[in-house]
N, C-alpha and C positions, 0 to 999 in steps of 0.2 A: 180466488176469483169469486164474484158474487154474482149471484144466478137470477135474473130477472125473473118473475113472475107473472104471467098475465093469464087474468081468468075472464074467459070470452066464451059466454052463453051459442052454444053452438042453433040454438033455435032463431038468434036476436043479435045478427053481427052487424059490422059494415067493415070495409076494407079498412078503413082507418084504425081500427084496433091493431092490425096485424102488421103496421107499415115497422114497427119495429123489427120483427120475427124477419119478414122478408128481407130486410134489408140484411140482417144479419148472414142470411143461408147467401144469398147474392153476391156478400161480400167475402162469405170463405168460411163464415162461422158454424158451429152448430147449433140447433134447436131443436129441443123436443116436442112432440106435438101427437095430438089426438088423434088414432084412428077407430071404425071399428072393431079392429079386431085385438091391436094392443096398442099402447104408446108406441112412437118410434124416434128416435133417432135421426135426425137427419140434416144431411151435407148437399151441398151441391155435386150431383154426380156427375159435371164437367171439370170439376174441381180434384186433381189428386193429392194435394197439402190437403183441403179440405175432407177427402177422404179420408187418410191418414189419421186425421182427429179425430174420428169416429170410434177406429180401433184404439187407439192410446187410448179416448176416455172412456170404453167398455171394458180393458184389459182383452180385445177380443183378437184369437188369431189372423196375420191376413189372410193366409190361408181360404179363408170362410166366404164365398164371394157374399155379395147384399142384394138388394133390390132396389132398383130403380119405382120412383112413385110419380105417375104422370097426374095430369088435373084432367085428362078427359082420355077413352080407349081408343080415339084416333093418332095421338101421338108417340102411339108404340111404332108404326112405320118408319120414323124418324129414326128408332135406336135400334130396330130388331126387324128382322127378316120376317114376315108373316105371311100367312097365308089366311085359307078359306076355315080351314078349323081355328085360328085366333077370331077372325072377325063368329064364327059362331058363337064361342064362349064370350067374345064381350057384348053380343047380344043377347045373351042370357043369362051372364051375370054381374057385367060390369054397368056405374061402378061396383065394387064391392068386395067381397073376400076373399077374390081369388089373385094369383097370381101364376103367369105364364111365362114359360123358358124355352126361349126361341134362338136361332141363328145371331149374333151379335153383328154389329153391322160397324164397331168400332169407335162410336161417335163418345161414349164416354170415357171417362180415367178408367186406363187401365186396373185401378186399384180393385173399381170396384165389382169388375167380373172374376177372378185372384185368375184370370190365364185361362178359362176357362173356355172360350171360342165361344161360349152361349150368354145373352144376356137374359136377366129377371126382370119382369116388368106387373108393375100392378098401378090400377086408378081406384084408390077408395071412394068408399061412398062418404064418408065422415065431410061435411060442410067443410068445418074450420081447416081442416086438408087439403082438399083440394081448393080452395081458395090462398092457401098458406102456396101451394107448388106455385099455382096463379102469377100471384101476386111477386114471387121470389123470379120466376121466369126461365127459369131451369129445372130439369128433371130434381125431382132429390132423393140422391141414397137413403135410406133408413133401414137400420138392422133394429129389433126392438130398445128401447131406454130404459136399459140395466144392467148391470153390472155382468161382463160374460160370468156366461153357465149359470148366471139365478134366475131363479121365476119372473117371468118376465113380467109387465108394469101394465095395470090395467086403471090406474088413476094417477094424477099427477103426483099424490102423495109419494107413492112409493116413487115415481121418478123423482121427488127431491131427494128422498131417503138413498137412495144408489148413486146418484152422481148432483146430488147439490154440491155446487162449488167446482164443478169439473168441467159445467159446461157454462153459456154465456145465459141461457134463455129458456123455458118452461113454459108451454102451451095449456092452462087448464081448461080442456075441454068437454068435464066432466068424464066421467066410468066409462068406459069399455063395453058397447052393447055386447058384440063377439066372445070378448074373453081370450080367444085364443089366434095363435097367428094364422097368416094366409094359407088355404090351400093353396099348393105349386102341383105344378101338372106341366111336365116336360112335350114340348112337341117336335119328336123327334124325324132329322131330315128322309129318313125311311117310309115317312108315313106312321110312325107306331107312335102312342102317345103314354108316357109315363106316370105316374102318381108320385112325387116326390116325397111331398108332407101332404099331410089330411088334412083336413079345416073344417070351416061352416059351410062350405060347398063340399059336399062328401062324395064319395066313387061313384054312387047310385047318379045322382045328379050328372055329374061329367059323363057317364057311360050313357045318359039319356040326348046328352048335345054330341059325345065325339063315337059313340058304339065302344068299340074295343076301348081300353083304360088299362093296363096291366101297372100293377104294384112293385116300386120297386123294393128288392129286397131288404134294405135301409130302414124301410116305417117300423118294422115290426124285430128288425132283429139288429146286434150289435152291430156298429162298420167292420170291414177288414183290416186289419191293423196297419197302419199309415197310408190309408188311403183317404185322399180330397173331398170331398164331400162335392155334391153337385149342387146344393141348394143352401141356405139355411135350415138350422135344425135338425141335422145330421151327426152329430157329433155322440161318441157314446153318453157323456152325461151331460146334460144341456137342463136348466130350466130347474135346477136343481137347492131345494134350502140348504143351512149349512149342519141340520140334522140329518144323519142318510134314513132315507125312505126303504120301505117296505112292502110291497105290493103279493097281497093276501091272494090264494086262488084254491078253487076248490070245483070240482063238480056239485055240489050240495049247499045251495046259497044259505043256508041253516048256519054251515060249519063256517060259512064266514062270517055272519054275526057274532056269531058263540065267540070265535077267537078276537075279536073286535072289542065285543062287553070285557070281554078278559084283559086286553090290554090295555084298555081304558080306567082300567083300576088301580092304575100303576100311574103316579103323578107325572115323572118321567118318561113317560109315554105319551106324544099326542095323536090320536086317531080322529083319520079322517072319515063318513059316513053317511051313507044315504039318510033320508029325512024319516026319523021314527026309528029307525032301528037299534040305534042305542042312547042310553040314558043319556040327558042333557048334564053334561060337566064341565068345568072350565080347561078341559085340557080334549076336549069333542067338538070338531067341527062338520057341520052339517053341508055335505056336496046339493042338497037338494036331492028330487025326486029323477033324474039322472037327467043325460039328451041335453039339451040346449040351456037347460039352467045350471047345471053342472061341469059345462065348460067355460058359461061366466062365471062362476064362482072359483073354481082351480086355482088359477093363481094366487087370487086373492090369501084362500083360506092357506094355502102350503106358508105365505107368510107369515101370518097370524100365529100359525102351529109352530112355527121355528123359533121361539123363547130361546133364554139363556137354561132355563134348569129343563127343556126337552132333550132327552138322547135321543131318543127314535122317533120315528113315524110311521106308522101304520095306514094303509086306505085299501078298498077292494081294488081289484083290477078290473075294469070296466072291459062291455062285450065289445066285441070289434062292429058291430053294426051299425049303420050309419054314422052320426056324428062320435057315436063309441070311438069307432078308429082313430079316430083325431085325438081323444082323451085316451085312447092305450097308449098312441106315442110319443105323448106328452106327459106321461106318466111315467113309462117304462125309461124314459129319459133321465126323468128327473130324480128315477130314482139307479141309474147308472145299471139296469136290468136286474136289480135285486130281486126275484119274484121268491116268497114261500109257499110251498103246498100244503093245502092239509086233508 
């Protein structure tokens, strides 16, 4: 299959650029396209053959339900059961990086909630997106565009690189402001409200719009063994290069430099590292200064680092505080919870 190409300046569009891409999702196809938080993947989510092709060109289980992507936060009443805490968080943070798992109301393919009774629903903020959902005129599924279980695609590049050739179309809508996927924040028929995955919207923020926020036990620790996942990004190793990682931890930020300079002396080694900390070499990639620039950068660098002569990988493990949580478990994922002590 050859993979269309279109690069449409997300500052300087007009409909007309996209009347291909639309027509494509309309008609059953896939397309990948720019959001801010990663590329995505995406199907017409009234479509279940269409769904289906998501999974086959990801290698992704069905299992895993998706998320539906609306063009504006009033058209989640159409697919999801809402209430007074939805319309709060889309007025504080939609569109944008969150996404919300509600009562399902049935209206999509079954494919893409896997049986779940609850649907996911998010509006980006990203232009060329929401004018893409627009324009196609249907919701659209999108799980990230890449290959299951790798790092997921924060520029077009890498989405040619994992699935050139697999799918029909490619949105370049430049880089990734986010870097990292949606936060999911379950709202449960009880009244009680869940943290599924972390994001750029972090617990501090949701616990400011909905009060109570409790964590579910999933962000931070293995799944149960053969249990469903409720969201994206649940999976024990998700978002993973094809070097296994290594995540450094210490009470004494000293001892995880030291073991850092150390293993970055070893060619076969590539470690990853805050900015300054260790010596610049070709096999050291610099996360930045941590927080909001080091969750753009993640994905990126974890690809960079995965050569053919890397065995390992090395990076600290980031604090759980604010945007932290979202890069420990995007971290502790990709690296299938391999932590070392020192």
């Amino acid at each position: 299959m050859k993979t269309a190409f279109l690069k449409v300046d997300p500052e300087r569009f007009d409909d007309g650029e996209l009347e291909l891409p639309a027509r494509l999702i309309a008609g059953g196809e896939l397309v990948a396209f720019p959001t801010e938080t990663v590329y995505g993947l995406g199907a017409s989510a009234l479509n279940g053959e269409a769904v289906k092709e998501i999974y086959r060109a990801k290698g992704r289980p069905s299992f895993n339900p998706l998320i539906i992507h609306i063009s504006s936060p009033d058209e989640a009443d159409r697919y999801a059961v809402t209430d007074d805490r939805y319309r709060a968080l889309s007025e504080a943070f939609m569109p944008g990086p969150l996404t919300v798992v509600m009562p399902d109301r049935g209206k999509v393919a079954p494919e893409v909630t896997a049986g779940l009774g609850t649907i996911a629903v998010r509006c980006p903020v990203h232009p060329v997106a929401r004018a893409l959902i627009r324009l196609s005129g249907v919701p659209i599924a999108a799980p990230s565009a890449n290959r299951s279980g790798k790092p997921s695609t924060t520029t077009a590049e890498h989405v040619l690189h994992d699935l050139g050739g697999r799918i029909p179309c490619v949105i370049d809508g430049g880089p990734s402001s986010v870097g990292l996927e949606s936060t999911i924040v379950k709202l449960c028929p009880d009244g009680t409200n869940v943290l599924l995955r972390p994001g750029g919207i972090t617990l501090e923020m949701l616990r400011e719009t909905l009060g109570t926020v409790s964590v579910s036990d999933a962000v931070l620790h293995p799944p149960a063994p053969g249990s469903q996942p409720e969201s994206p990004g649940m999976l024990l190793r998700h978002y993973a290069p094809d070097a296994p990682l290594y995540l450094i931890r210490s009470d004494r930020p000293d001892a995880v430099v030291r073991f850092l300079r150390e293993a970055a002396a070893d060619p076969e080694n590539a470690v990853l590292s805050y900015a300054g900390t260790v010596p610049p070499a070709p096999n050291v990639y610099e996360l930045g200064n941590g927080g909001p620039e080091e969750a753009k950068n993640l994905f990126s660098l974890l690809r960079l680092a995965d050569r053919k002569e890397i065995k390992r990988i090395y990076a600290p493990l980031p604090e759980s505080d604010g945007i932290g949580l979202a890069l420990q478990n995007r971290m502790l994922r990709a690296a299938a919870f391999r932590i070392k002590e020192i």
